[in-house]
C-alpha positions in Angstrom: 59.2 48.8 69.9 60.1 52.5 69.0 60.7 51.3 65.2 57.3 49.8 65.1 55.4 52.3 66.4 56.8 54.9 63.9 55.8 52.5 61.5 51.9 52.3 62.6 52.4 56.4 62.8 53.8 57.0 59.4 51.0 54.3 58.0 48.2 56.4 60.1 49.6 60.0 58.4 49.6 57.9 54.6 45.9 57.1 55.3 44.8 59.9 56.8 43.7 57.9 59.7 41.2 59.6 62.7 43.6 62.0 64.7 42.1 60.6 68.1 43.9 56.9 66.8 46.8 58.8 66.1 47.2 60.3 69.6 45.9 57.4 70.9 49.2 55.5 68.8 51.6 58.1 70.3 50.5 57.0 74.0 51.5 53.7 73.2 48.3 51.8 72.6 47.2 49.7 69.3 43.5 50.5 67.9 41.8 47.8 69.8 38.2 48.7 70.0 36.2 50.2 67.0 36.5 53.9 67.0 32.7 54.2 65.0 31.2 56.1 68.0 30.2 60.1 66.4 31.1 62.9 68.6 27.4 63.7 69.4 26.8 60.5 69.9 29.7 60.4 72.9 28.1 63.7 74.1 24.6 62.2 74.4 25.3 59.4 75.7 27.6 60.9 78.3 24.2 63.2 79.1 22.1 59.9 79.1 24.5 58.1 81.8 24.3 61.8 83.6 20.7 61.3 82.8 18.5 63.9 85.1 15.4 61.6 85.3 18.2 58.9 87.0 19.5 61.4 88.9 16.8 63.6 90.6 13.7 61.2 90.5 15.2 58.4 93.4 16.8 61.1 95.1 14.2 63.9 95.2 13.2 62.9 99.0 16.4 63.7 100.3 16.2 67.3 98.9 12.8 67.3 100.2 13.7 66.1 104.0 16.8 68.3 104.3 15.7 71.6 103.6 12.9 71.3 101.2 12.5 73.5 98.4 14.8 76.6 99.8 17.7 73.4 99.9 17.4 72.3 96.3 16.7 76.0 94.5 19.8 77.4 96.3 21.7 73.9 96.3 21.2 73.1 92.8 23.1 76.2 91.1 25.9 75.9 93.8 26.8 72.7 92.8 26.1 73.2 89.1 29.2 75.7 89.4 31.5 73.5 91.3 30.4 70.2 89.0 31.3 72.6 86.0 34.7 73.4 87.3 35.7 70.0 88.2 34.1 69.0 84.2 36.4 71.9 82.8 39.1 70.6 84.2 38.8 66.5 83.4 37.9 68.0 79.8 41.2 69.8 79.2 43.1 66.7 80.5 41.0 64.5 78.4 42.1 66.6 75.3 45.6 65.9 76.3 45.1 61.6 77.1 42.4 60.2 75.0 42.4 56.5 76.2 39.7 53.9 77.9 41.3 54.4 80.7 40.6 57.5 81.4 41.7 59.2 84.9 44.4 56.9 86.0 45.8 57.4 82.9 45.8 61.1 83.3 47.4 60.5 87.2 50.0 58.4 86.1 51.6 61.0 83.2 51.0 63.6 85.3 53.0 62.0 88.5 55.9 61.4 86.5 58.1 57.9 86.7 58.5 58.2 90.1 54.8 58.7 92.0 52.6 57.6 88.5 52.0 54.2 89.1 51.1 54.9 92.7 48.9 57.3 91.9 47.8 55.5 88.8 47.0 52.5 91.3 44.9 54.8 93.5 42.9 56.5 91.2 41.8 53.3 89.3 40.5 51.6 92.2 38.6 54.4 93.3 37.3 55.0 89.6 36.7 51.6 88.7 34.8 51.2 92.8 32.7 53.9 91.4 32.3 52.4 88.0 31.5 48.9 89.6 29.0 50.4 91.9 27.1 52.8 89.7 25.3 50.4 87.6 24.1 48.8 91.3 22.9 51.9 91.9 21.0 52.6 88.9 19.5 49.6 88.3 18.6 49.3 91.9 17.0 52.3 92.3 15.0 51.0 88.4 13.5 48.0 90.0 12.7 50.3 93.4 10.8 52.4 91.2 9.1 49.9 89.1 8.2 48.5 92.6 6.2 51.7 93.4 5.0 52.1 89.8 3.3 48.4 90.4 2.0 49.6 93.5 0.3 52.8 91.9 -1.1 50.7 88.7 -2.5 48.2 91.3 -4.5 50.8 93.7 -1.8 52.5 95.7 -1.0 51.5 99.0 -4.1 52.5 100.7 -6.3 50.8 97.6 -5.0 47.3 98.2 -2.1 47.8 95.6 0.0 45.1 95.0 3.9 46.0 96.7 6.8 43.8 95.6 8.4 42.0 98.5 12.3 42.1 98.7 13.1 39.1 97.0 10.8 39.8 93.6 12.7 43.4 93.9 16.0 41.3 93.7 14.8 39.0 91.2 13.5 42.1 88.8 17.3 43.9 89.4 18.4 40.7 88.3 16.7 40.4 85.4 17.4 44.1 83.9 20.9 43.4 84.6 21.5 40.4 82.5 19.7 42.1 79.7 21.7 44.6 80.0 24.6 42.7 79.9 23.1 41.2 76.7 22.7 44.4 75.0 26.2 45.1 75.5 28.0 42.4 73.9 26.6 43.9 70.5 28.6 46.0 68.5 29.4 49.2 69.2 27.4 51.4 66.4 24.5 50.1 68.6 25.3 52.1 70.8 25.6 55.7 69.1 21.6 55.3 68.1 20.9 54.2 71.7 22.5 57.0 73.6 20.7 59.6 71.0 17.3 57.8 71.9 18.0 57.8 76.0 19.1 61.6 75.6 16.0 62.6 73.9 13.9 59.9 76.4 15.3 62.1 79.1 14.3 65.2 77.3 11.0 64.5 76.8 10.2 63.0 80.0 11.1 65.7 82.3 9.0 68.1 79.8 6.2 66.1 80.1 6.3 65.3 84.2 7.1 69.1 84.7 4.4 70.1 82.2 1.8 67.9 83.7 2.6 68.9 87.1 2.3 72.8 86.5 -1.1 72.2 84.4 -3.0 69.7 87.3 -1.5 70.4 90.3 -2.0 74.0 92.8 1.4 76.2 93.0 2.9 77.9 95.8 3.9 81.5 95.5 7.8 82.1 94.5 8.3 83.9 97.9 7.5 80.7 99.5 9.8 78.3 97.2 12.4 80.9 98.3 11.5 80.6 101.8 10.2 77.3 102.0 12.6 75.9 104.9 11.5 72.0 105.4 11.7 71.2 109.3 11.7 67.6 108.8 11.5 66.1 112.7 12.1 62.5 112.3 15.4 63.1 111.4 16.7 64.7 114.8 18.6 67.3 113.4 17.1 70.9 113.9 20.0 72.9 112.7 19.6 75.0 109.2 23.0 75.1 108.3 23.4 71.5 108.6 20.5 70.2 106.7 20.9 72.7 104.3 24.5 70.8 103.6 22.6 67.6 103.5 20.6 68.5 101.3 22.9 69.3 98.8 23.5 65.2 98.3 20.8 65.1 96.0 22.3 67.3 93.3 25.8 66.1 93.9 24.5 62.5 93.4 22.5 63.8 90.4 25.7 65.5 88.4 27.9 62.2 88.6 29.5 59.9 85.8 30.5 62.6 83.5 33.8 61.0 82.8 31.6 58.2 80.5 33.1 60.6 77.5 36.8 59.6 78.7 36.3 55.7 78.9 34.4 55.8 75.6 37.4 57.8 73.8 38.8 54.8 72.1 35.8 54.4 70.2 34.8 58.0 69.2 35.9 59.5 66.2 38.7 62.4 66.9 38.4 62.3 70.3 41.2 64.1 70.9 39.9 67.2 70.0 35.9 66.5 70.9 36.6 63.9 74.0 36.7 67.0 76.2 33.7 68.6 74.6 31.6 65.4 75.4 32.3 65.9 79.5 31.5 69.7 79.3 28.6 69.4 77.2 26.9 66.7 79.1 27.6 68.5 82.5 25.6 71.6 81.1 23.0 69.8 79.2 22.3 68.4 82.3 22.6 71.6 84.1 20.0 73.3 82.2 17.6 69.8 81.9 18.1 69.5 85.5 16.9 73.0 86.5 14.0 72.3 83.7 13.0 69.2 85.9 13.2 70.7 89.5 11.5 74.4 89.1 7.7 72.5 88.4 8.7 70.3 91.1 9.5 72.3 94.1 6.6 75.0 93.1 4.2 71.9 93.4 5.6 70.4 96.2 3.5 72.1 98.5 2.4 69.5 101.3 6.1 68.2 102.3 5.2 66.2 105.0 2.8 64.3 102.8 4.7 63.8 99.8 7.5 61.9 102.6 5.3 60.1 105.0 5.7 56.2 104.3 2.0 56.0 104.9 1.0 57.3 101.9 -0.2 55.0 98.7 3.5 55.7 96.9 4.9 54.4 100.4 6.8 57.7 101.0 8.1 57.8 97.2 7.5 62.0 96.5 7.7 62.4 92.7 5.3 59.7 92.6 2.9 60.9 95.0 2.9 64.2 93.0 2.2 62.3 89.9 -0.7 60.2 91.9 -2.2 63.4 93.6 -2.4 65.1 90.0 -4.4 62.1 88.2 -6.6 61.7 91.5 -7.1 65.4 91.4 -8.5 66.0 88.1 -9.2 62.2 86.7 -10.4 60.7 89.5 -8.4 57.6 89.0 -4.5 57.9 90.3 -3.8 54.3 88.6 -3.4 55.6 85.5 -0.7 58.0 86.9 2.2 54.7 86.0 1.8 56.1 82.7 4.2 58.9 83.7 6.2 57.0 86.1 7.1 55.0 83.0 9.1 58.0 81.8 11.9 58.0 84.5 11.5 54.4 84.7 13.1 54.2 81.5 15.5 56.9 81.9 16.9 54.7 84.8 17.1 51.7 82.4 19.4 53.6 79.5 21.3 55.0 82.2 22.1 51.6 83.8 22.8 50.6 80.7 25.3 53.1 79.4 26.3 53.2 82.7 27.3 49.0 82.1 29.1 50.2 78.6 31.2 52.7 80.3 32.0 50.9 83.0 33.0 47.5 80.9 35.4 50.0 78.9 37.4 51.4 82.0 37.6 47.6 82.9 38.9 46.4 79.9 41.5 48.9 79.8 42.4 48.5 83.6 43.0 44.5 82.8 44.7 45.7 79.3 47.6 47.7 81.9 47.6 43.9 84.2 46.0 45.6 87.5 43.2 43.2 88.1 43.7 39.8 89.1 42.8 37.5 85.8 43.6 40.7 83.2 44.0 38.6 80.4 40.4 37.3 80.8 38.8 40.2 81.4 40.9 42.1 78.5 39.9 40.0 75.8 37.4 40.9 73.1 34.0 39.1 71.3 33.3 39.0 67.7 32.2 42.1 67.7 35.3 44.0 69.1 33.5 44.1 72.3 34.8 43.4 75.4 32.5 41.2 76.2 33.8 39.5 79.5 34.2 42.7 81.4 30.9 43.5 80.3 29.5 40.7 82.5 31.9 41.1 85.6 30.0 44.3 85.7 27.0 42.3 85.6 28.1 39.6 88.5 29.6 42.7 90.8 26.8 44.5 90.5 24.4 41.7 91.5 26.8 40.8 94.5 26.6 44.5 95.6 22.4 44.4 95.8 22.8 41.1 98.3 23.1 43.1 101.7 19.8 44.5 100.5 18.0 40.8 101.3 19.4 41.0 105.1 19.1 44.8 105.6 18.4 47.9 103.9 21.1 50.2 105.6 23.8 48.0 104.8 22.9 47.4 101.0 23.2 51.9 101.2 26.5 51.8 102.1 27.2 49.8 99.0 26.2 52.5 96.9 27.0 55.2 99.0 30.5 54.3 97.8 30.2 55.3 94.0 29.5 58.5 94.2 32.7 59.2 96.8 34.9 57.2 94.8 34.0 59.1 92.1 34.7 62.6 94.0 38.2 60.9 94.5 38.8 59.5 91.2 38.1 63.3 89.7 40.1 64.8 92.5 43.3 62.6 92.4 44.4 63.6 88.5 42.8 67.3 88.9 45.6 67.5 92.0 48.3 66.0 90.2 47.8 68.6 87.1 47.5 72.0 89.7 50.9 70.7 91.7 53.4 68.5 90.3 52.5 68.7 86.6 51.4 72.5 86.4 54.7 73.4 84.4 55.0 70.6 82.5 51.3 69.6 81.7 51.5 69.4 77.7 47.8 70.2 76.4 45.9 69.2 74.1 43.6 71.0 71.4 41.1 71.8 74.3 43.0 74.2 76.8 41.6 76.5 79.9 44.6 78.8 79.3 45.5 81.2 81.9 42.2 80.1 84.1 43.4 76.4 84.1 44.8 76.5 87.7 42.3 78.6 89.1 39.2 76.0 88.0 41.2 73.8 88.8 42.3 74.5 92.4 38.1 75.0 93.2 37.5 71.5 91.0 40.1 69.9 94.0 38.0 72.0 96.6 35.0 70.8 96.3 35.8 67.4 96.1 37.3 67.7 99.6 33.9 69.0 100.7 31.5 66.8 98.8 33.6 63.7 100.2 33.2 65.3 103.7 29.7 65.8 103.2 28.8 62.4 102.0 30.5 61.1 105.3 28.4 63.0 107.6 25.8 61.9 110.1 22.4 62.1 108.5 19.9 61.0 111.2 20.2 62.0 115.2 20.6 59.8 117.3 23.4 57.6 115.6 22.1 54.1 116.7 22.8 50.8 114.1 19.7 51.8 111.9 20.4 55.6 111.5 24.1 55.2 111.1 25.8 56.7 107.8 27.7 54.0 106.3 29.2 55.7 103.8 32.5 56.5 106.1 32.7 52.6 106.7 32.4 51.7 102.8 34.8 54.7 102.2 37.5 52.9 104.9 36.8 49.9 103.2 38.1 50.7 99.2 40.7 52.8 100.4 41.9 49.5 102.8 41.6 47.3 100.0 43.3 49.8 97.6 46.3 50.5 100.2 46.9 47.0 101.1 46.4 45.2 97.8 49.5 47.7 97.1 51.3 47.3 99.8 51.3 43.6 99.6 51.3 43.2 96.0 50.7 45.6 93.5 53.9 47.6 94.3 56.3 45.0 93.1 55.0 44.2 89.8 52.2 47.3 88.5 54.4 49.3 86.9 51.3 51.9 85.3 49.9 51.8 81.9 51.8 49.1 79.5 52.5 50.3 76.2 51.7 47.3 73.8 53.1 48.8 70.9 55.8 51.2 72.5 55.3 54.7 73.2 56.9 57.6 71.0 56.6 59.8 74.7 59.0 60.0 77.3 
């Protein structure tokens, strides 16, 4: 296995071959995939599954109801900082590992023989939970939105607007999952152009929301975006501190999915050296977009209890009353205000999916190391050196997750409040592993933090701990069936699964990430 890996090695340094297949040949791995993705292509379409409009547009109310404006204008650039730490430090591990799979990969060299495939097991269940959940997410909140965007084109609520029952919202998440399921069984140069268009969708739709919005619509002063404390009653919690914390879930949820530059590295041309670059530069592209797309927002968010109550013609959805007020305002026909809502409609639909792409890679290359039941299947590649039946168990998994939805709307929640704490974990666990254990023998790669590696890395680890914690908490007083924060249950759940599917199973025979051509690395 060692002779034949020298061999591919010695033919890669005769043909000058990419140096990201080289390292990529030195971990152990054969050049499966095609490696035709551009570096600025990985970056944008790491920034387009990041994607702002995705992001901040579905979430928005949460901001609004704990804390209001003072919650988002403080919230936002505190967790910009922490969400750049924790980037910083996936990027300088990326340099080092530049494979599909992505974080357990990095747990599993960094635990060494004895704790890697443990840890390796952990962290790619919780990453691939995440993975599997995002796209439900995304797409879910797509067809939620084009719900409201019917209802606006139709009259709003109060005009006799047509509003989607439950079961046509199913049917349309259905239906933009399987084409996007389609769309990613085509080959993979596809997908450079398509994550350029979806970063520069993103671009120009929150100029033109935030533009429209500070041209039709009144502003509040600064000193009262500053001051502007929401005391939202309905949800029976009066303490500042605590919604203030609350409210932070909507930029933490917003600055997710970053590690999209890691599971594409297989197919992006010298990755090990611009891999890393991909994470950091879509983390602050998105910072700066992001704070772009919320400053028009909050100043013009000036009626808070309006923009939330359910009552309203957008049904309670805020962004979207903004956008209705501002065409009833000055063109005396809100309908037309869809026209806009188009803009993070379709932001949602390249972020779902990218989001399908990325997540198809880290299951390919989960199955390609045996730890999901029927790898083989779910390993193999299309025509097009696509792996094309991972693709649609994304697909099915996704649709499963939006089910609960049909029987109750606080249970389907808990399904997604999963992905974005099994992503805090699945960034955590290798960002651990390279501060402790593997801090004096972590080998890096072209892209290194130097002497402030283990400082951004140790508050990386911290805020994990306290987004996780945050993301558990109660968010509604009193706790009864319908206010109750599921997220702690769906946490319990995965990390059951993951512990017991070990326990019982996985412990015997996953031994980590299979070299299949033999690894030159001890």
């Amino acid at each position: 296995m060692e002779t034949e890996a020298r061999s591919i090695l010695a033919t890669i340094d005769e043909e000058k071959i990419d140096s990201g297949q080289q390292r990529l040949q030195e971990l152990g791995y054969k050049q499966e995939l095609k490696r035709s993705m551009s570096p600025l292509a990985n970056v944008a379409m790491c920034f387009s599954v990041v994607s702002i409009l995705t992001g901040v547009t579905p979430t928005y109310n949460t901001g609004l109801r704990y804390g209001g404006p003072v919650s988002i204008v403080y919230g936002w650039p505190i967790v910009c900082f922490f969400t750049t730490c924790i980037a910083l430090s996936m990027a300088e591990i990326c340099s080092a590992y530049p494979t599909s799979g992505g974080l357990y990969f990095w747990s599993y060299k960094l635990a060494g023989c004895k704790w890697g495939p443990f840890m390796a097991w952990m962290t790619g269940w919780f990453n691939i939970a995440g993975l599997w959940s995002g796209p439900a997410s995304v797409c879910f909140s797509l067809a939620l939105l084009l719900q409201v965007t019917i209802l606006v084109s139709t009259g709003g609520a109060n005009g006799g607007g047509y509003y989607a029952s439950k079961y046509v919202v199913v049917c349309i998440y259905g239906a933009i999952l399987l084409l996007h399921g389609l769309i990613n069984v085509l080959n993979v140069r596809w997908f450079s152009w398509l994550g350029n268009i979806a970063a520069l969708w993103n671009i120009l739709g929150v100029v033109m929301i935030g533009a429209f919005l500070l041209a039709l619509l009144p502003r509040q002063k600064a000193s009262s975006v500053f001051s502007n404390f929401n005391q939202d009653s309905s949800t029976g919690i009066h303490s500042k501190p605590y919604r203030f914390l609350l409210g932070l879930l909507m930029s933490q949820y917003t600055l997710l999915a970053y590690d999209s530059a890691a599971h594409m590295s297989e197919e992006t041309k010298t990755a090990d050296k611009t891999g890393g670059y991909g994470i950091i530069g879509a983390v602050l592209g998105s910072v700066l977009l992001g704070t772009i797309y919320l400053l028009p927002l909050v100043f013009t968010s000036i009626d808070v209890p309006h923009l939330l109550d359910p009552g309203n013609d957008t049904k309670g959805y805020a962004i979207a009353q903004l956008l209705y007020n501002g065409f009833e305002r000055h063109f005396h026909d809100a309908r037309w205000s869809f026209l806009l809502l188009i803009m993070p409609c379709g932001g949602l639909y390249f972020c779902g999916l990218l989001s399908v792409t990325t997540t198809s890679r880290m299951t390919y290359a989960f199955s390609r190391d045996g730890a999901l039941p029927l790898s083989r299947f779910w390993h193999k590649l299309n025509g097009k050196e696509v792996p094309g039946n991972a693709v649609f168990l994304c697909i099915v998994v996704a649709f499963c997750l939006a089910l609960p939805y049909l029987a109750s709307e606080v249970a389907f929640q808990a399904t997604l409040s999963i992905s974005t704490i099994a992503f805090d974990i699945a960034y955590g666990l290798p960002i651990l592993l390279r501060v402790t254990g593997a801090r004096h023998n972590f080998v890096p790669g072209p892209l290194h933090l130097g002497r402030f590696s283990l400082v951004i890395g140790w508050l990386a680890v911290g805020w994990v701990m306290v987004s996780t914690v945050l993301f558990c908490l109660p968010v509604a007083y009193p706790v009864t069936i319908e206010t109750l924060n599921y997220a702690p249950v769906a946490l319990g759940g995965v990390s059951m699964f993951t512990l017991g599917y070990w326990f019982l199973s996985g412990r015997h025979w996953f031994q980590g990430p299979v070299p299949n051509i033999g690894s030159l690395e001890t």
